[in-house]
C-alpha positions as CSV (number, residue, x, y, z in Angstrom):
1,X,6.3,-123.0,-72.4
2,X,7.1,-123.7,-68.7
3,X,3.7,-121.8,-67.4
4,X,0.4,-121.8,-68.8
5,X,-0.3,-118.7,-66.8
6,X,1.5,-115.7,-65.0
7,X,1.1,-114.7,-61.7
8,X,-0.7,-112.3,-62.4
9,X,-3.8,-113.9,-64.6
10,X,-5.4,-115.5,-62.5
11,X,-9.0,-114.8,-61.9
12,X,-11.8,-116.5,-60.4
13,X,-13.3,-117.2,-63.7
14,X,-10.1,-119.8,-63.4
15,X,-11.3,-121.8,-60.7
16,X,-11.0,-125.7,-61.0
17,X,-8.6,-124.9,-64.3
18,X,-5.1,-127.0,-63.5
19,X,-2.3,-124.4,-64.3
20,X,1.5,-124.2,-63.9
21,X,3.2,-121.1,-62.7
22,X,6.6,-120.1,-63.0
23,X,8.3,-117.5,-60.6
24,X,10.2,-116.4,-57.6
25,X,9.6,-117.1,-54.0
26,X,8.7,-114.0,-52.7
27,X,7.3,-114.9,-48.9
28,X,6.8,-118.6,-47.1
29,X,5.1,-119.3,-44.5
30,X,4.6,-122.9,-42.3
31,X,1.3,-123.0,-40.9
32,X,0.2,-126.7,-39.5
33,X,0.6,-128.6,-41.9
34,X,0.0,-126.3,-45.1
35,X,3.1,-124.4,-46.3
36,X,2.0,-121.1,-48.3
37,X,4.5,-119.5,-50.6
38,X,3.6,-116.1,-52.3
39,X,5.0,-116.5,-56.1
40,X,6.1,-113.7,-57.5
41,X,6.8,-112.6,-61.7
42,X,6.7,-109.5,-63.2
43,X,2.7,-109.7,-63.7
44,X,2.3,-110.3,-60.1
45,X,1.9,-112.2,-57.2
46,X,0.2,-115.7,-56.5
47,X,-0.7,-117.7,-53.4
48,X,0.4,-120.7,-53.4
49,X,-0.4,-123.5,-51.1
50,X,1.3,-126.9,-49.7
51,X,-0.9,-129.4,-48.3
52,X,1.4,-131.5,-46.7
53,X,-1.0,-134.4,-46.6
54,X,-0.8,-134.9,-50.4
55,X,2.9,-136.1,-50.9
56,X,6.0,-136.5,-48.8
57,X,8.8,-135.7,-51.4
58,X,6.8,-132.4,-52.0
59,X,6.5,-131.7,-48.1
60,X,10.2,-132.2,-47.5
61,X,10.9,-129.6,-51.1
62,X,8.3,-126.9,-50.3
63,X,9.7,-126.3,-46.8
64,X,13.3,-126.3,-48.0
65,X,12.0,-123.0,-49.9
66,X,13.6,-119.8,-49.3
67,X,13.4,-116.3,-50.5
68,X,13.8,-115.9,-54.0
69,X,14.4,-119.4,-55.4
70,X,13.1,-120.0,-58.7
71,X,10.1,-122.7,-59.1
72,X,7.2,-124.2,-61.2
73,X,3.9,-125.1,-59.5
74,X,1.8,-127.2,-60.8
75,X,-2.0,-127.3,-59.0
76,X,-5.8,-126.6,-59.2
77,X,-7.2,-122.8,-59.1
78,X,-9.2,-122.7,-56.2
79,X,-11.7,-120.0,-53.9
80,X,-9.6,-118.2,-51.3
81,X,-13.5,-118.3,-49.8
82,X,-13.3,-115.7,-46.9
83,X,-9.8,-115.5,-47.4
84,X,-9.4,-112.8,-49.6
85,X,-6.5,-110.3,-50.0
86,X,-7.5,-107.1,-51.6
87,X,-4.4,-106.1,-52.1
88,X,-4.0,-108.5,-54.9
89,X,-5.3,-108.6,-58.0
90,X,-5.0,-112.6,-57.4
91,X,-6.3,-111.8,-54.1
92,X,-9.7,-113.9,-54.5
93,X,-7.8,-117.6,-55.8
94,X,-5.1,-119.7,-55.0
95,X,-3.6,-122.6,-56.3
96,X,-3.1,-125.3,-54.3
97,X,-0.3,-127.5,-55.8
98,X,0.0,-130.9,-56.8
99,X,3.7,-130.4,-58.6
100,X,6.7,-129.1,-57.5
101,X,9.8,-128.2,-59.2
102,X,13.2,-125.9,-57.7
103,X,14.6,-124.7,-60.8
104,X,17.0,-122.4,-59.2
105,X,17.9,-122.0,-55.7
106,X,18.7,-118.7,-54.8
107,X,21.7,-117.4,-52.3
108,X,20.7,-115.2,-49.6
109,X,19.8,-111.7,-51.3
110,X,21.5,-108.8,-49.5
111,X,18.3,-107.2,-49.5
112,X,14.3,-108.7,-50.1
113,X,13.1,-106.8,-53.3
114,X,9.9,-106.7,-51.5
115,X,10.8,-105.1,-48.7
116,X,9.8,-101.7,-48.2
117,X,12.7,-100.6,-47.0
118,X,15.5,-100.0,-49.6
119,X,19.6,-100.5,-49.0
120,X,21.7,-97.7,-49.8
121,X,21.8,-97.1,-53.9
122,X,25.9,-98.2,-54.1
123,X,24.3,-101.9,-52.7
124,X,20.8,-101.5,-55.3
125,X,23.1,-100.8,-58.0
126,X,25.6,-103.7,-56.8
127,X,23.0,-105.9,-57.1
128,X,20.6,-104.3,-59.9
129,X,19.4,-107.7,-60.7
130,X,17.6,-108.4,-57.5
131,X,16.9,-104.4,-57.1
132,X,15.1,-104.6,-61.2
133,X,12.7,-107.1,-59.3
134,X,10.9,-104.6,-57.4
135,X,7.6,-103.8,-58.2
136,X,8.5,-100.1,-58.3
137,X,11.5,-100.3,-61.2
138,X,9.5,-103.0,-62.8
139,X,6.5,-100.1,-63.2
140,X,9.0,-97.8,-63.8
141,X,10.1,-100.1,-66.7
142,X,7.1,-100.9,-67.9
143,X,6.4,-97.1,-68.2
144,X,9.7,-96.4,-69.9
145,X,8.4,-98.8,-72.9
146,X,4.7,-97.8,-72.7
147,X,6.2,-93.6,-73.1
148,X,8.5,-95.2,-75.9
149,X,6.0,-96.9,-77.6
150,X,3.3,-93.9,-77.6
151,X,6.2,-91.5,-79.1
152,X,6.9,-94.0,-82.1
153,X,3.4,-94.4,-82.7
154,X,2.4,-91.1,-82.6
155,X,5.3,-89.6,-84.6
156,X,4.9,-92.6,-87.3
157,X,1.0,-91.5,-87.7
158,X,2.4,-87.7,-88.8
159,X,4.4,-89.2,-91.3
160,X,8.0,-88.8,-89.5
161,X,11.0,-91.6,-90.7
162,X,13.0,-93.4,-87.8
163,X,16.1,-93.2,-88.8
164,X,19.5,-94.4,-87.2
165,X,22.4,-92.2,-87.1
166,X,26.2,-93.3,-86.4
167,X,27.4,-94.3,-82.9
168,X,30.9,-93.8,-84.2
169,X,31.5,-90.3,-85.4
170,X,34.1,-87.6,-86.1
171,X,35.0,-85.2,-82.5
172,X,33.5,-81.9,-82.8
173,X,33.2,-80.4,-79.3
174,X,31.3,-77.6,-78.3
175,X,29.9,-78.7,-75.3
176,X,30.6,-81.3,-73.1
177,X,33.4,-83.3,-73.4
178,X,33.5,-86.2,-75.5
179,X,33.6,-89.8,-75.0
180,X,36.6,-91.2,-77.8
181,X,37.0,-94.7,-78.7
182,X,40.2,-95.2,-80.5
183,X,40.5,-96.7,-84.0
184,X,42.8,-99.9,-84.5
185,X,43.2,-99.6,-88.4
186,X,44.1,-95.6,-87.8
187,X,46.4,-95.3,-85.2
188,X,46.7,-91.9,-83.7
189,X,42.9,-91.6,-84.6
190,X,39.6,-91.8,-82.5
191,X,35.8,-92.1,-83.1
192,X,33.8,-89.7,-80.7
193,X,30.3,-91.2,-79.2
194,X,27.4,-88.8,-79.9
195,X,26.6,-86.3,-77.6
196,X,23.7,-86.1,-80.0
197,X,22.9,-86.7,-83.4
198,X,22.2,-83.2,-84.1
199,X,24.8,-83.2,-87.3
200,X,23.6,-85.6,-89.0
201,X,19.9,-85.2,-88.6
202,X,20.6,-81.7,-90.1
203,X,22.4,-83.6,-93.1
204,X,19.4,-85.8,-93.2
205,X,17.3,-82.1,-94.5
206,X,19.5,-81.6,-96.4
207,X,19.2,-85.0,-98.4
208,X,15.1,-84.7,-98.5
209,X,14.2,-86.5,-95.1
210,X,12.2,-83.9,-94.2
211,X,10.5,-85.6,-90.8
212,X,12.9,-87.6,-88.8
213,X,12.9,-88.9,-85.6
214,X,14.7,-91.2,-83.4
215,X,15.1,-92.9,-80.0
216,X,18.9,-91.8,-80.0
217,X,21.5,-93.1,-77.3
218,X,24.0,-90.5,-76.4
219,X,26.6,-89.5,-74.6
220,X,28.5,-86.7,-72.6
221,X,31.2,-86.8,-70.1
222,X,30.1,-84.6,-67.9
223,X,29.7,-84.2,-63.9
224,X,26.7,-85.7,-63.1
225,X,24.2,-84.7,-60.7
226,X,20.1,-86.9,-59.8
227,X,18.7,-86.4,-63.4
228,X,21.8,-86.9,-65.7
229,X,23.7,-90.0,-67.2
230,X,26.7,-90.0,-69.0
231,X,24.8,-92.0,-71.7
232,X,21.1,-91.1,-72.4
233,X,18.4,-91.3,-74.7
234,X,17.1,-88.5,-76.4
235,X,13.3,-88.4,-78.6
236,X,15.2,-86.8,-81.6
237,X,13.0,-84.7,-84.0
238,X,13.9,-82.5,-87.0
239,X,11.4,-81.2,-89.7
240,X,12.1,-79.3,-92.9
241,X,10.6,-76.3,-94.3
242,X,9.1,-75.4,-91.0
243,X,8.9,-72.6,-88.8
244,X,9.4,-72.3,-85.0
245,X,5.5,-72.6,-84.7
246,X,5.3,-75.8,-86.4
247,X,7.4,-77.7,-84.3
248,X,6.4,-76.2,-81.0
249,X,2.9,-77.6,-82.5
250,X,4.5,-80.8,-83.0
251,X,5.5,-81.6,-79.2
252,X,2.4,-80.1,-78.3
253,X,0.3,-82.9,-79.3
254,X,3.1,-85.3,-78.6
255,X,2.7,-84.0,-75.1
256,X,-0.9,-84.2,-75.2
257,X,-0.6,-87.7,-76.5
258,X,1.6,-88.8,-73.8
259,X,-0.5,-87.7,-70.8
260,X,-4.0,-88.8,-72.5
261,X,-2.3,-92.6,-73.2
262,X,-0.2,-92.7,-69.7
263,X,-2.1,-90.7,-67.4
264,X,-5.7,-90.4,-68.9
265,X,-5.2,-86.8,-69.1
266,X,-6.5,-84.1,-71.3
267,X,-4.4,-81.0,-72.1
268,X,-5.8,-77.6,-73.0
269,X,-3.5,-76.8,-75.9
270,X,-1.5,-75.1,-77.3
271,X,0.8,-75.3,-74.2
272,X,1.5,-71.7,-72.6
273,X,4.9,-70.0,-74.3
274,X,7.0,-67.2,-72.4
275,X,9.6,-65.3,-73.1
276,X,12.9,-65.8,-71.8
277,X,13.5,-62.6,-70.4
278,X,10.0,-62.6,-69.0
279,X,10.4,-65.9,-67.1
280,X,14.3,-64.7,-65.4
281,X,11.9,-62.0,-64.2
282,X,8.8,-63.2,-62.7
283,X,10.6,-66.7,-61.3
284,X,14.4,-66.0,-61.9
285,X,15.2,-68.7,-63.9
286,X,14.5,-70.4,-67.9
287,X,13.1,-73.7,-66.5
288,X,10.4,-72.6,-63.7
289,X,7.9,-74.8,-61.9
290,X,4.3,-73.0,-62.8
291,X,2.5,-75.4,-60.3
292,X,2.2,-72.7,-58.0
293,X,2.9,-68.8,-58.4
294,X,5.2,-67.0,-55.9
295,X,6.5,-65.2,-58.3
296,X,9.5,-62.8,-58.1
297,X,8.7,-58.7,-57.6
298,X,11.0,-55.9,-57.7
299,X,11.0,-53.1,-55.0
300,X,14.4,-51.6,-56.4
301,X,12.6,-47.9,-56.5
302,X,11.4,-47.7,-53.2
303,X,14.4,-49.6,-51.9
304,X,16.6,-46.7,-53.1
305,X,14.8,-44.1,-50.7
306,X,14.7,-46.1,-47.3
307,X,17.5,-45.7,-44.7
308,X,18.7,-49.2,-45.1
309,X,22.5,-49.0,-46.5
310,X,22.9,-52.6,-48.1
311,X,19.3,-51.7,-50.4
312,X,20.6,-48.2,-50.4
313,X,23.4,-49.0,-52.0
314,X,23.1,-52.0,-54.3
315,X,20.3,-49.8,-56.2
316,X,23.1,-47.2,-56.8
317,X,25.3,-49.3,-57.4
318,X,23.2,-50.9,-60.4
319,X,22.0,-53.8,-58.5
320,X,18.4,-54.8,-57.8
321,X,16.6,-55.5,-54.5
322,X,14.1,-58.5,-54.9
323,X,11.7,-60.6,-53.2
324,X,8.8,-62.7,-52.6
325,X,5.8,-63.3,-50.3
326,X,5.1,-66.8,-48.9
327,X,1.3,-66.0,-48.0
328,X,0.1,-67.5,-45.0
329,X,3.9,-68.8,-43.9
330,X,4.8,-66.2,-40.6
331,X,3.9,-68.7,-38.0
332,X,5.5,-71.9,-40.1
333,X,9.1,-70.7,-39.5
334,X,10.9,-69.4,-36.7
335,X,14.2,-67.2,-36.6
336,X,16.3,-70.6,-36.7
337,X,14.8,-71.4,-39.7
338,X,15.4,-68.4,-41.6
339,X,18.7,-68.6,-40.5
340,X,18.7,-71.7,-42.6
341,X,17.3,-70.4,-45.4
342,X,20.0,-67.6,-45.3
343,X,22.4,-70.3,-45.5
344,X,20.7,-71.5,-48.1
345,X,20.8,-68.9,-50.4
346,X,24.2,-68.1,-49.9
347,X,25.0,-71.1,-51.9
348,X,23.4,-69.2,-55.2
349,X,25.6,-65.8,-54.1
350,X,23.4,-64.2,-52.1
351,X,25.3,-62.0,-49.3
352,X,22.3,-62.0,-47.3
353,X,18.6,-62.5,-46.6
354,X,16.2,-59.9,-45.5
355,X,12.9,-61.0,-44.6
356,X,9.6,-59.3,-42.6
357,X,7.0,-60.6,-41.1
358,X,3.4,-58.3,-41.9
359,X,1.7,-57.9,-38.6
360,X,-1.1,-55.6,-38.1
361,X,-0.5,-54.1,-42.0
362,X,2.8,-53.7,-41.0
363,X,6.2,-54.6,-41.7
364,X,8.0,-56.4,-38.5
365,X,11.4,-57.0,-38.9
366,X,14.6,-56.2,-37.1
367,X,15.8,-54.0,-40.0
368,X,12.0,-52.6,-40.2
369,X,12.8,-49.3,-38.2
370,X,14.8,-48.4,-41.5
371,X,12.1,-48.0,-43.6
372,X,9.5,-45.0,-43.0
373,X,5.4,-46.0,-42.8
374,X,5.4,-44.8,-45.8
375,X,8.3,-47.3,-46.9
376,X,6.2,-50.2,-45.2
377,X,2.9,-49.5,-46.7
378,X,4.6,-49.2,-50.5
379,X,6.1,-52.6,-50.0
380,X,3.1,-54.0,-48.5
381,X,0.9,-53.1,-51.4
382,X,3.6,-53.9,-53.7
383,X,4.2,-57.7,-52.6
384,X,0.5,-57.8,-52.4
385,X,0.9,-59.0,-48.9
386,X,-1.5,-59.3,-45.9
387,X,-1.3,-59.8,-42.2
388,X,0.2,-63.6,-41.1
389,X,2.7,-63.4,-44.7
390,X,6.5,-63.6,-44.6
391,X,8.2,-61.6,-47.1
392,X,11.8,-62.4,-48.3
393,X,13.9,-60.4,-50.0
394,X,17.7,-60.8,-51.9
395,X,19.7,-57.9,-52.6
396,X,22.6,-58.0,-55.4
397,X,23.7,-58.6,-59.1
398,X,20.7,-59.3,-61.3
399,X,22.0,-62.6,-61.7
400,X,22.4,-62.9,-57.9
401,X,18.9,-62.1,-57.1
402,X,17.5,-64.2,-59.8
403,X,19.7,-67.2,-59.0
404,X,19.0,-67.6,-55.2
405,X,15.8,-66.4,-55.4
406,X,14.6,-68.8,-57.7
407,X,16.5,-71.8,-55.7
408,X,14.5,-70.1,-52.7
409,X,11.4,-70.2,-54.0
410,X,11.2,-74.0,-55.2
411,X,12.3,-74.8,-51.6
412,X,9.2,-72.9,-50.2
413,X,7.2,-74.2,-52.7
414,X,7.9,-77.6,-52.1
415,X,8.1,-77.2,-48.2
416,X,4.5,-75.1,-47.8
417,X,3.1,-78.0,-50.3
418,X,2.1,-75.1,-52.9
419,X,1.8,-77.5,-55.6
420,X,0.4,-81.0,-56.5
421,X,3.1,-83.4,-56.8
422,X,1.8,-85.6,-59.0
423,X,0.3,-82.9,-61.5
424,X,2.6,-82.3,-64.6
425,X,2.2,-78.8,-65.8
426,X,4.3,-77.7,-69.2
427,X,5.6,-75.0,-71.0
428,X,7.7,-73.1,-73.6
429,X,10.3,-70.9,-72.7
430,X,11.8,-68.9,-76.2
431,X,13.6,-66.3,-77.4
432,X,16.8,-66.9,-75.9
433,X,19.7,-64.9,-76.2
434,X,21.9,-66.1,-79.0
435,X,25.0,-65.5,-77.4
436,X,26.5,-65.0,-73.8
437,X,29.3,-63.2,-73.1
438,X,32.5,-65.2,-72.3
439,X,33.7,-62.5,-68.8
440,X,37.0,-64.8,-68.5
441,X,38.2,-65.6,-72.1
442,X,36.7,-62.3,-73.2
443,X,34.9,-63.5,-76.0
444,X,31.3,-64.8,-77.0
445,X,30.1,-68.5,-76.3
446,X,26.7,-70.0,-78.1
447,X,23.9,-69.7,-75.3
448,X,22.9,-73.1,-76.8
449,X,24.9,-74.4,-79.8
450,X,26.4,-72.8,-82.9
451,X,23.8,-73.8,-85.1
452,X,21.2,-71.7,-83.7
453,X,19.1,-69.3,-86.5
454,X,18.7,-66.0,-85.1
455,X,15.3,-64.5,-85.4
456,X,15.3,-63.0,-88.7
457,X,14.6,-58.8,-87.0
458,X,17.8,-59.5,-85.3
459,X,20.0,-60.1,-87.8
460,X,21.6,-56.7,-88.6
461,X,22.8,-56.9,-84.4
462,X,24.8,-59.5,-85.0
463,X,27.6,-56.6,-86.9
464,X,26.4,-53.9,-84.2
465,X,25.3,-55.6,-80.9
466,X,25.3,-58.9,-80.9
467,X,24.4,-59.4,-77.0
468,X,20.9,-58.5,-77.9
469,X,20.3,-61.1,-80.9
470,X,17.5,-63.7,-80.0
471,X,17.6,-67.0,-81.2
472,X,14.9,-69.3,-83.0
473,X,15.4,-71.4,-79.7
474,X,13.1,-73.2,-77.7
475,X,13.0,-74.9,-74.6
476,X,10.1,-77.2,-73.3
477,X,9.9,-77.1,-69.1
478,X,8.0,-79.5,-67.1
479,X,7.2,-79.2,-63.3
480,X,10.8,-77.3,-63.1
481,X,13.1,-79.3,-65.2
482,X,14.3,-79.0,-68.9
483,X,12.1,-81.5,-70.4
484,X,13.4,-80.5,-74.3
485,X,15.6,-78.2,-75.9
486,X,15.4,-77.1,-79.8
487,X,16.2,-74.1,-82.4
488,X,15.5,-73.4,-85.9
489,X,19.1,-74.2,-88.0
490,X,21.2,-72.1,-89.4
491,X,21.0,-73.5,-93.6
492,X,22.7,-70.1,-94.8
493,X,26.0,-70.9,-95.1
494,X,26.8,-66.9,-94.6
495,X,25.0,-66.6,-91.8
496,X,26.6,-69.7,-90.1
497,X,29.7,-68.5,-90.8
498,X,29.1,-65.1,-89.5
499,X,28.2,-66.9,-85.9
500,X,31.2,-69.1,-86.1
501,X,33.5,-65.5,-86.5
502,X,31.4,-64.0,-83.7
503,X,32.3,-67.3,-81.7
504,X,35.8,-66.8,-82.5
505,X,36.2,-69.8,-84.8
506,X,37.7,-69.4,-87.7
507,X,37.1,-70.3,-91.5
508,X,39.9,-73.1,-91.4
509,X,39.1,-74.2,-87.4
510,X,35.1,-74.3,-88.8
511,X,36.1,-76.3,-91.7
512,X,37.8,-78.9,-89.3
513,X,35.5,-79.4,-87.0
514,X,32.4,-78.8,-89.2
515,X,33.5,-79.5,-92.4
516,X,31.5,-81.9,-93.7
517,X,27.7,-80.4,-92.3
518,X,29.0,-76.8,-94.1
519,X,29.8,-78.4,-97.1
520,X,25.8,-80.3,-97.4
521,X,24.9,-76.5,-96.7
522,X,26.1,-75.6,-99.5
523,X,24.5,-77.8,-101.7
524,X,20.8,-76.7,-101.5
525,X,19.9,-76.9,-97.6
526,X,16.2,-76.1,-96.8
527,X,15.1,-74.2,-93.8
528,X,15.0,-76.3,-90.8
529,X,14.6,-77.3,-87.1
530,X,14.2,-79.8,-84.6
531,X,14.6,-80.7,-81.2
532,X,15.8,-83.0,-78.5
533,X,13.7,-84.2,-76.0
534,X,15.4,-86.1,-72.8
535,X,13.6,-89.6,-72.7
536,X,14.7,-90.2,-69.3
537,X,13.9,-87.2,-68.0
538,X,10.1,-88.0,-69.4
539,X,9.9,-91.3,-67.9
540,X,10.8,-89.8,-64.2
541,X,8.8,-86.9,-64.7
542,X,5.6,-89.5,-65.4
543,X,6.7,-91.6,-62.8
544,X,7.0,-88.9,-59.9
545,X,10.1,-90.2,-59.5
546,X,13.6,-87.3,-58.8
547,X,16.1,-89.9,-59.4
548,X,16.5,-90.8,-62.9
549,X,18.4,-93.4,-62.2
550,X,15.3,-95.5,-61.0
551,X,13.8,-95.0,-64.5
552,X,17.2,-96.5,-66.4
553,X,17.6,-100.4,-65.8
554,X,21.5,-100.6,-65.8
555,X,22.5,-96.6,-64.3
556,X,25.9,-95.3,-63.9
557,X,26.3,-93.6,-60.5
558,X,27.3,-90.2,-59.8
559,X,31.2,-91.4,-60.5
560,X,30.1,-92.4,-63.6
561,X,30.9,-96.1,-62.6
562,X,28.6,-99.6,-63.2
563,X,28.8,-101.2,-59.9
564,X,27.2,-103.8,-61.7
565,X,29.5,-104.9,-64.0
566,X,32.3,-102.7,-62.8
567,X,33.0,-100.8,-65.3
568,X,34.9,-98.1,-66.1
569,X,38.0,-101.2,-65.9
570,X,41.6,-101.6,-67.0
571,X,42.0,-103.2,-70.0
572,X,44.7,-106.1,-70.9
573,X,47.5,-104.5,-72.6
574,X,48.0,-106.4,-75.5
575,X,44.6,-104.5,-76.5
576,X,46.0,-101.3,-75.9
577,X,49.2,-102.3,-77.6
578,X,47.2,-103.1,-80.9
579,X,44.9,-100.0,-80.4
580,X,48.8,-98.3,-79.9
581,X,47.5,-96.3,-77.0
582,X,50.1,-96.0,-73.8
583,X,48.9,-95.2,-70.4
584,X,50.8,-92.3,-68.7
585,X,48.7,-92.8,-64.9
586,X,49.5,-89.9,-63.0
587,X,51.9,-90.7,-60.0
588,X,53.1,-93.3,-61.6
């Protein structure tokens, strides 16, 4: 080894030890005769120093150091004495060096990775190589394998198989689109990546494996947004003979696990579970932040009898009329900003926003002279509201009012600091609709895949009304975000097929694209389920981080480029000419 210690080891239980360190000049500094050079690895951070009394070579070396060049230090541990830095847990030592060797000298970075300042991301992701030395992607790493690590362990101590499924598989979309990779030795043909390996894990009931899991990489060519990739990694679970119960058990402790072993957490359990209807109505969306409450209320029947036409009307025209009450929030915005959060909203649909201010146990507003004192009192006592609250209210399209609403309330939420943001606060959304309808093609699409087992009291809808069948689905939500999504399976091969007709694919089209997984079906399938849950998502949720790209060490950017490497390139043609592919570039 180069280093007997890191820079991070060294204690004053060390002191008078001779030791060699190995690292990166992170500061220098010439002070009368003593150089002192803060060396920097992943472990930490060591002071250095450079008596320039001891030996000329050395002198004329140590203060040719600059920012980032690689080195090896040997010297005697010594007391900072009343020089200690707090800061660091190295901050009572320091080696004063007797050895000195450049093994790398370093260009100029185009930005210090301990500055606390960061470059725009295109220049970090330029340069991830100097960006991955920054102490907060190198805890961010460290975390990503820590989280890893607990989920193997813990799923390994219940008994569950890692098992790898097939990078290369056969197209089958339903989703997203597909990332292809053509084959050589079939021309015409391609391999798709995995947009999961939910196929195949179901194959894998089929053939006995009845706990599996997996760290899967996969991938989706999608438009990207702050917390997605086009490849990601997924903690992959399936379990046979199980109910929905079992598995939502199943996270729960691996939850629990988590925040005991990463945070030092307890978690009352079992985690809360909602309804999907009942969370689109109290918050207006499936994935709602429960660190704080502001939740949605309807005034649609006293709406219809005030004097104000656009409530008025929406109400008879089917519509509802909803709002919420930011307690305490009158004097914290002005007109201008409501103006703003009008804007705002219209972004989700909304034609307008009507808000009131509650002064003196009324309602102050400009469209308050529509409503009656009765009118005022009712919505008063209705919103729950008191003198100095700000009420806010959406009229429109249930999905209109639920939509913007629930965008509106996150922002409030997050600008009147209603919630903790470091606390992580979970739970299950379930029974989701099997199927939504399809208003431009006219037809049915799966609300989350095709393999979805509706709940077994809703079968007989799916000949008269399927639009009210429930699915065995589950979704996990944490501080807001999707954290995992998962479903009992379809293993009656009647049933699947009577989905795939409702879906409008046919026996022969199903047989294509699904052949193979409808064929193990028929060949003793046992009830099962599973569920995907978004490692990345995990790691920035731990992290308090809202860019997962700060939790993945070589991101694409929103493009879906590598600025890095430069990828997504042209290729040289001879490869395409053996792969028999021809480019038709458009304008060209």
């Amino acid at each position: 080894m180069l280093r007997t210690h890191t820079c991070g080891e060294l204690r004053p239980e060390h002191i008078g030890q001779k030791v060699t360190l190995c690292g990166w000049v992170q500061n220098y500094r010439d002070h009368r005769g003593l150089v002192f050079v803060d060396l920097r690895d992943r472990y930490g951070i060591t002071q250095i120093v450079f008596n320039m009394a001891f030996d000329d070579e050395m002198q004329t070396v140590a203060r040719s150091l600059r920012s980032e060049d690689v080195i090896q230090v040997t010297g005697e541990v010594v007391s900072r004495s009343g020089n200690v830095n707090p800061k660091l847990a190295t901050g009572e030592i320091e080696v004063v060096a007797r050895e000195l060797v450049v093994l790398n000298r370093s260009k100029r970075p185009p930005f210090e990775p301990s500055s606390p300042d960061l470059p725009n991301e295109e220049l970090r992701l330029r340069y991830r190589f100097i960006d991955l030395r920054r102490p907060a992607l190198q805890k961010a790493m460290l975390l990503r394998h820590r989280l890893t690590k607990a989920t193997r362990d813990y799923f390994d101590r219940l008994g569950f198989l890692d098992i790898e499924t097939p990078m290369l598989g056969k197209s089958t979309p339903e989703g997203a689109r597909d990332y292809l990779v053509p084959s050589r030795v079939h021309p015409g043909c391609f391999y798709a990546l995995p947009q999961s390996p939910q196929i195949y894990k179901q194959i894998l009931m089929v053939a006995g494996y009845d706990r599996y899991m997996q760290i899967a990489r996969c991938f989706r060519d999608e438009d990207l947004r702050a917390d997605r990739q086009p490849e990601f990694t997924q903690i992959d679970v399936e379990m046979a003979f199980v109910e929905r119960d079992d598995i939502l058990d199943v996270i729960d402790g691996l939850v629990a696990h988590l925040m005991k072993e990463l945070r030092g957490e307890e978690v009352s359990l079992p985690l809360p579970r909602y309804s999907y209807r009942d969370m689109l109505e109290r918050y207006g969306t499936d994935k709602p932040d429960l660190r704080f409450g502001l939740e949605l209320v309807d005034i649609g029947d006293i709406a219809a009898e005030c004097d104000f036409g656009v409530f008025r009307k929406t109400v008879e025209e089917g519509g509802r009329v909803r709002g919420l009450n930011a307690k305490g929030a009158m004097e914290k915005y002005s007109r201008k900003d409501i103006d703003g959060l009008t804007d705002y909203v219209s972004d989700f649909g909304a034609k307008g926003l009507v808000f009131f201010r509650v002064k003196e146990g009324r309602l102050d507003s400009p469209v308050a002279k529509f409503f009656s004192e009765t009118h005022h009192q009712a919505i008063i006592e209705r919103m729950g509201a008191e003198n100095g609250d700000l009420l806010f209210f959406i009229a429109g399209e249930d999905s209109v009012t639920s939509a913007a609403l629930a965008a509106l309330r996150n922002r409030l939420g997050k600008e009147l600091e209603l919630y903790d943001p470091n606390e992580l606060k979970c739970c299950w959304v379930i029974d989701f609709p099997l199927f939504s309808w399809n208003e431009d093609e006219q037809r049915w699409d799966a609300e989350h895949h095709p393999f979805c087992y509706p709940v077994v009291e809703d079968l007989p809808l799916l000949d008269s009304d399927p639009g009210k069948v429930r699915a065995q689905t589950y979704d996990l939500v944490c501080n807001g975000c999707e954290a995992g999504s998962g479903s009992i399976r379809i293993h009656d091969p009647v049933v699947q097929q009577k989905v795939f007709g409702l879906l409008g694919i046919s026996e022969e089209e199903a047989e294509r694209r699904f052949g193979f997984l409808l064929e193990a079906l028929r060949y003793g399938a046992p009830p099962h389920g599973g569920i995907a849950l978004g490692l990345d998502r995990w790691v920035m949720l731990f992290s308090g981080d809202d860019n997962i790209r700060d939790v993945i060490a070589f991101p694409k950017t929103q493009k879906a480029t590598d600025l890095l490497s430069g990828a997504p390139s042209p290729v040289d043609p001879h490869q395409l000419r053996e792969l028999h592919i021809k480019v038709d570039l458009p304008g060209k």
